[in-house]
C-alpha positions in Angstrom: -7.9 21.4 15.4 -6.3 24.2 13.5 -4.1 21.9 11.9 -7.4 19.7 10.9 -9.1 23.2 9.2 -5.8 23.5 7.1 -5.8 20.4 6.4 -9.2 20.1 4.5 -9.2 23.9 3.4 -6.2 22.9 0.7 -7.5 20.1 -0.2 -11.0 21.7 -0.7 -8.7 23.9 -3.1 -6.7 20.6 -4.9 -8.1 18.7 -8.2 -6.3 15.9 -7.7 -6.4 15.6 -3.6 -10.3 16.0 -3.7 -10.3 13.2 -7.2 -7.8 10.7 -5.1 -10.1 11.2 -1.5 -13.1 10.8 -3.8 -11.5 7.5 -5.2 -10.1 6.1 -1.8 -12.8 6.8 -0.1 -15.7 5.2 -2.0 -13.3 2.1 -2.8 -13.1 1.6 0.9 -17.0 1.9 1.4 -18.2 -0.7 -1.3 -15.8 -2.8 0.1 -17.1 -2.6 3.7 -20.5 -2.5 2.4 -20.1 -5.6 -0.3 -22.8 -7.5 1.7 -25.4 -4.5 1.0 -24.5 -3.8 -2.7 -24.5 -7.4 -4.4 -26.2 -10.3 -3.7 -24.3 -13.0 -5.0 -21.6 -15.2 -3.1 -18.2 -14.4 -4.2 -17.0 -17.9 -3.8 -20.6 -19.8 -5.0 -20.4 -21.1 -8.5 -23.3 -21.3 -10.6 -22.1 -23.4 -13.4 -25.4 -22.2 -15.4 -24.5 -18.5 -15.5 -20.6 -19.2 -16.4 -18.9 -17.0 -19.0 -22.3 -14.5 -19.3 -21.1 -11.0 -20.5 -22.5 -7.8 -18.7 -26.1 -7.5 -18.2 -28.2 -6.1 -15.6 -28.0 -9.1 -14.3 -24.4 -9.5 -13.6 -23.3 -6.1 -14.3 -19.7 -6.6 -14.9 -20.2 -10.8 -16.4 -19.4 -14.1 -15.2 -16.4 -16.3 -15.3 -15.8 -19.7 -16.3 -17.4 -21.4 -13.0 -20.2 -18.8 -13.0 -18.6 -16.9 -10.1 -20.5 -13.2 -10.1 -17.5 -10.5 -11.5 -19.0 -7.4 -9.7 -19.1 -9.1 -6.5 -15.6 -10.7 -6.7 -14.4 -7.4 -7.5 -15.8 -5.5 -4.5 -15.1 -8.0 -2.0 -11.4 -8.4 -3.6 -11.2 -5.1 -2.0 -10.8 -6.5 1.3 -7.8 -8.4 0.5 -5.7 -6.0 -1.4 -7.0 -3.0 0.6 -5.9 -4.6 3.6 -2.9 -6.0 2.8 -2.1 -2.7 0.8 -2.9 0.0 4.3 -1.5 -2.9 6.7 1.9 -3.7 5.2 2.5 0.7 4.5 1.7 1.4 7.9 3.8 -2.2 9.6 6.6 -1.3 6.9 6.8 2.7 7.6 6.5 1.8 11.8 9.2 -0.1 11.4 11.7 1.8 9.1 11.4 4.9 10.6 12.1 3.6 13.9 15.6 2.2 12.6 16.2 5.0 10.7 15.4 7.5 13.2 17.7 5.6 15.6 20.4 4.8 13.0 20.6 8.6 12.0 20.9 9.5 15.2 24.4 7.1 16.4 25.3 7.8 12.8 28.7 6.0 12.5 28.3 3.3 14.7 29.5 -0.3 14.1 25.3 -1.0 14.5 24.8 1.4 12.4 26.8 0.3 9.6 25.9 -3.1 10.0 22.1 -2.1 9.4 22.5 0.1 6.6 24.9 -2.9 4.9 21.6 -5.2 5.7 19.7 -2.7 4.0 21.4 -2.9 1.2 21.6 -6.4 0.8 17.9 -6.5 1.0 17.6 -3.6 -1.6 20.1 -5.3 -4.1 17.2 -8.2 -5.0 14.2 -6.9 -7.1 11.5 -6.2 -4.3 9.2 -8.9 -6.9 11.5 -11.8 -6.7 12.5 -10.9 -3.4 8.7 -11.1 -1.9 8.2 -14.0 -4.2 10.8 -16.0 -2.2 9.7 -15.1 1.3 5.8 -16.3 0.6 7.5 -19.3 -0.6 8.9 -19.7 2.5 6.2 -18.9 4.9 3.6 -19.6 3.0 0.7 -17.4 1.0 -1.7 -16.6 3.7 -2.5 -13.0 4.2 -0.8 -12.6 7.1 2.6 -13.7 5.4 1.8 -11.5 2.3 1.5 -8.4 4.7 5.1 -10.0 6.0 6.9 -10.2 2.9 5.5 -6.7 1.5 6.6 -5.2 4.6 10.0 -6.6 4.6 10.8 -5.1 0.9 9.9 -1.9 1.7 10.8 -1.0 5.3 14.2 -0.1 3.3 12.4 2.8 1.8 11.5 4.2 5.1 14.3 3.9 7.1 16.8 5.7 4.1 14.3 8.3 4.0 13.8 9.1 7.3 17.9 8.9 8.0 18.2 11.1 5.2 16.1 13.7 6.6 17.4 13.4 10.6 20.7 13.6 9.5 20.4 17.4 8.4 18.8 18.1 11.5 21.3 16.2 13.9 23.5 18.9 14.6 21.3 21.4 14.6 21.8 24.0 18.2 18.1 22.7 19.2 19.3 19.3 19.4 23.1 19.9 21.2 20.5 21.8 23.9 18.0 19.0 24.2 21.6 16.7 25.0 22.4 19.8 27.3 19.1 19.6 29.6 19.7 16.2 30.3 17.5 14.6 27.4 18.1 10.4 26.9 18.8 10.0 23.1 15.7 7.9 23.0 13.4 11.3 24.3 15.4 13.2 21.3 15.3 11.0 18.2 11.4 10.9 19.1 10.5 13.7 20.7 12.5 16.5 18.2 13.7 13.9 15.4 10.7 12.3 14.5 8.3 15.1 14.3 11.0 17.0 11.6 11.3 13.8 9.6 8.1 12.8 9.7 7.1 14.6 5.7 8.4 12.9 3.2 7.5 9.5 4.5 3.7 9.9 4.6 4.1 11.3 1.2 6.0 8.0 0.5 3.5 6.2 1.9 0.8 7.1 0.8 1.7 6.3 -2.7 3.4 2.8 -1.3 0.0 1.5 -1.0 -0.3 1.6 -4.4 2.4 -0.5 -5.0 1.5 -2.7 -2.1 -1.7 -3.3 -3.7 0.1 -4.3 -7.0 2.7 -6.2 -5.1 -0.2 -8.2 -3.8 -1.4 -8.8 -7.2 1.5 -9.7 -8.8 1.9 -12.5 -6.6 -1.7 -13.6 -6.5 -1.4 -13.6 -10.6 1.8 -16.1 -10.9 0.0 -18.3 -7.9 2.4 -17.3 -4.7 -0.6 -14.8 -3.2 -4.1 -15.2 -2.5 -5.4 -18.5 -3.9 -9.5 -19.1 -6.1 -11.4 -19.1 -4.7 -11.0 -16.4 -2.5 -11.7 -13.3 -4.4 -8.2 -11.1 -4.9 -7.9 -8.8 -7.8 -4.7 -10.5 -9.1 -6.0 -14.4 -9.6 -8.9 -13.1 -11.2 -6.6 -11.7 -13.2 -4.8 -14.6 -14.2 -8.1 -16.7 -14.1 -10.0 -14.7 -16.8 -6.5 -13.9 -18.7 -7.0 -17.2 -20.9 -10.5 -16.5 -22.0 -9.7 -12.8 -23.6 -8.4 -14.3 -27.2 -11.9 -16.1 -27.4 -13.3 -12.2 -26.8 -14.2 -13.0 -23.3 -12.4 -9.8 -21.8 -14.7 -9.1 -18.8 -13.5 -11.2 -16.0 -9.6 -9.9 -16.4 -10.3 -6.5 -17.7 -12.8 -5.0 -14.5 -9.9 -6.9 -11.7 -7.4 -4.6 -13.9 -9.4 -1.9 -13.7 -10.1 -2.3 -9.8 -6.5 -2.3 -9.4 -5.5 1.1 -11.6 -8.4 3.1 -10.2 -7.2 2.4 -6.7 -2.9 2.9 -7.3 -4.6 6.1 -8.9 -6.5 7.3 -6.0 -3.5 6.7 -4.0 -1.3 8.4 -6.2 -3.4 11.5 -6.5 -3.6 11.6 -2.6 0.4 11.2 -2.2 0.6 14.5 -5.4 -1.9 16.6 -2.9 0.3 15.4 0.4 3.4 16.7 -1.9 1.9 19.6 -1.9 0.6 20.5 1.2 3.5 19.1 3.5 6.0 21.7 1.3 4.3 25.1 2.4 7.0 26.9 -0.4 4.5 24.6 -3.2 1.3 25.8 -1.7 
């Protein structure tokens, strides 16, 4: 509870934490409470109302089928946000587990045969890399969080081995082996708890780039597929119509997108911060 006081005490105090909470925060709520805040269909064309610019009507425009900007936008959210939080949280379980337990029989024939994995998977640009594992399994959302995932569990686990390395031969850890500890009590009972910083600081700005990983793949057709609203097709769908001065549909998707790496990137400056009490 303490801990919990501290917590929202500095970042009562931080610009940027309070401006990246603020952002996160009230991107997450429109997108839970799409349903309440627009009344159009985000995959209902109305032919009639295509390619209509701003009005009070359709506040951030219409595309070329008539679909309702605003409302694509907001329930986009749900897509990217998800796969964004999801595949951070999958990919940072996962690495830190391996590199927790890598660290710790540091080496090891397994452990050298994981870390030469690693690099293999690291040597391919994470883009091209994810591209060719949707194309594998497929596009679906589930496979998205997959291949998003996969590319940067690498991050984690070098972190966290990084990290438990400088605190393996530490004397509290020799006495935890002393008392009759299993290594599997020590790597998560005193390793993980020591290690633990600079991967939520990673991870929180990893949704970020989740988020635009997601995108990127929706834009060049190997994510989310029209009509199902995702903040990268609608992208590539308006893209065409902005040298005919139709800049609406691409522009407020883009927008979506760099408000929300921001918030996250704020957060992860504030986490910086108030996980290194010599910055405070």
């Amino acid at each position: 509870m303490k801990g919990l006081r501290n917590f929202f005490y500095y970042l009562l105090r931080s610009k940027t934490g309070i401006a990246g909470i603020l952002i996160i925060l009230i991107s997450l709520t429109t997108t839970i409470a799409a349903p309440l805040i627009t009344r159009y269909d985000p995959e209902a064309p109305n032919i009639a109302a295509a390619r209509t610019g701003p009005s009070t009507d359709h506040w951030f425009g219409t595309d070329e089928v008539g679909l309702d900007i605003f409302t694509r936008v907001i329930y986009a959210g749900r897509i990217n946000l998800t796969i964004g939080v999801f595949a951070t949280l999958l990919s940072m379980t996962i690495g830190v587990a391996i590199g927790l337990i890598v660290a710790y029989y540091e080496g090891s024939v397994i452990s050298e045969i994981v870390m030469r994995i690693m690099d293999l998977i690291q040597a391919f640009p994470v883009f091209v890399f994810a591209m060719v594992i949707v194309a594998v399994f497929g596009s679906g959302v589930g496979n998205i969080i997959f291949a998003v995932t996969f590319v940067n569990a690498p991050i984690y686990l070098r972190l966290v081995r990084a990290e438990a390395r400088s605190y393996i031969t530490r004397p509290y850890i020799e006495a935890a082996r002393c008392t009759g500890n299993n290594a599997l009590s020590i790597i998560f009972a005193e390793l993980l708890p020591v290690s633990i910083r600079p991967v939520l600081i990673q991870a929180s700005v990893n949704v970020g780039g989740a988020i635009l990983l997601t995108a990127g793949l929706s834009f060049i057709g190997a994510g989310i597929r029209p009509p199902i609203p995702e903040w990268g097709s609608m992208i590539q769908i308006g893209a065409p119509t902005i040298i005919v001065g139709q800049w609406w549909a691409s522009a407020f998707p883009g927008l979506a997108i760099a408000v929300n790496v921001l918030g996250f990137a704020l957060f992860g400056d504030f986490l910086r911060t108030y996980l290194n009490p010599e910055r405070r």
